[in-house]
C-alpha positions, 0 to 999 in steps of 0.5 A: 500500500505505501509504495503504490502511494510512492509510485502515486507521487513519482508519477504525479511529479514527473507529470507536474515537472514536464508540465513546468518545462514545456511552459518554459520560454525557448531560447531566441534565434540568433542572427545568423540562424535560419528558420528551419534550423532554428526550429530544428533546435527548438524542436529538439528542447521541445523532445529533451523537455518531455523526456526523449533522449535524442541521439540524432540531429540531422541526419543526412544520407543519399537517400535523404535526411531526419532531422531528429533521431530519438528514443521514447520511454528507452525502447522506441526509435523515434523518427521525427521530421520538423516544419517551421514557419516565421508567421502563421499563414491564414487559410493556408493549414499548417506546416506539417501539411508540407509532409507529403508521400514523397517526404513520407516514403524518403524519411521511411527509407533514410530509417530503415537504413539508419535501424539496419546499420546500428541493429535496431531492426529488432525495437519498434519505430515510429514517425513523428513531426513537429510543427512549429509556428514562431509567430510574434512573441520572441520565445514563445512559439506555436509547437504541434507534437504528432506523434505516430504522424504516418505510417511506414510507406513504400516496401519499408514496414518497420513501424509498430 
């Protein structure tokens, strides 16, 4: 009964120290930084914040690039692609739409090779993306988290 009690508050603080972080302002964009990769940064903060382990950023291979290699909760290889826009364009959607099938099949292939080569093949994968809306306020942008955004597509199942 006492440990449940224990595993009660642990739980309860973890929930409420995540909470706190993802409230937190996010460093601002230095002068030289382009918008993407700015967003590429936050994106990666936004994922340490809620208790990812990135291993990843940019990665890059002929067949195409990740922007962000993770681990959730130690056993998920995360896949994660980011959007980011300066403002928020009406009537237009959002910048995860800029995900396409063609995006879609390149990200699925870029992971296969990267599960292969570092023998993952065994953990479960998923593809995620951020989208990230910098808007008005230094510090303080929109952020959209879709986890399990897509299926694996093309003849690349490794998604569970």
């Amino acid at each position: 009964m006492i440990k449940n009690r224990y595993l009660t508050s642990a739980g309860a603080f973890v929930r409420c120290w995540t909470k706190w972080q993802l409230s937190r302002a996010y460093p601002v964009r230095t002068p030289n930084e382009s918008v993407g990769a700015y967003g590429e940064r936050i994106a990666a903060l936004f994922l340490e914040r809620k208790w990812y382990i990135i291993l990843e950023r940019s990665y890059r291979l002929k067949s195409g690039e990740i922007d962000i290699i993770a681990v959730w909760d130690r056993r998920v290889v995360v896949f994660v692609e980011v959007k980011t826009w300066a403002e928020c364009r009406e009537n237009i959607g959002g910048p995860s739409d800029a995900v396409d099938e063609a995006k879609q099949e390149k990200i699925t292939k870029t992971a296969m090779i990267y599960m292969k080569r570092y023998r993952l093949l065994e953990s479960a994968g998923r593809a995620d993306v951020i989208e990230i809306v910098l808007g008005g306020i230094p510090g303080r942008p929109s952020i959209r988290h879709f986890e399990n955004a897509f299926e694996a597509v093309g003849k690349f199942q490794m998604f569970s």
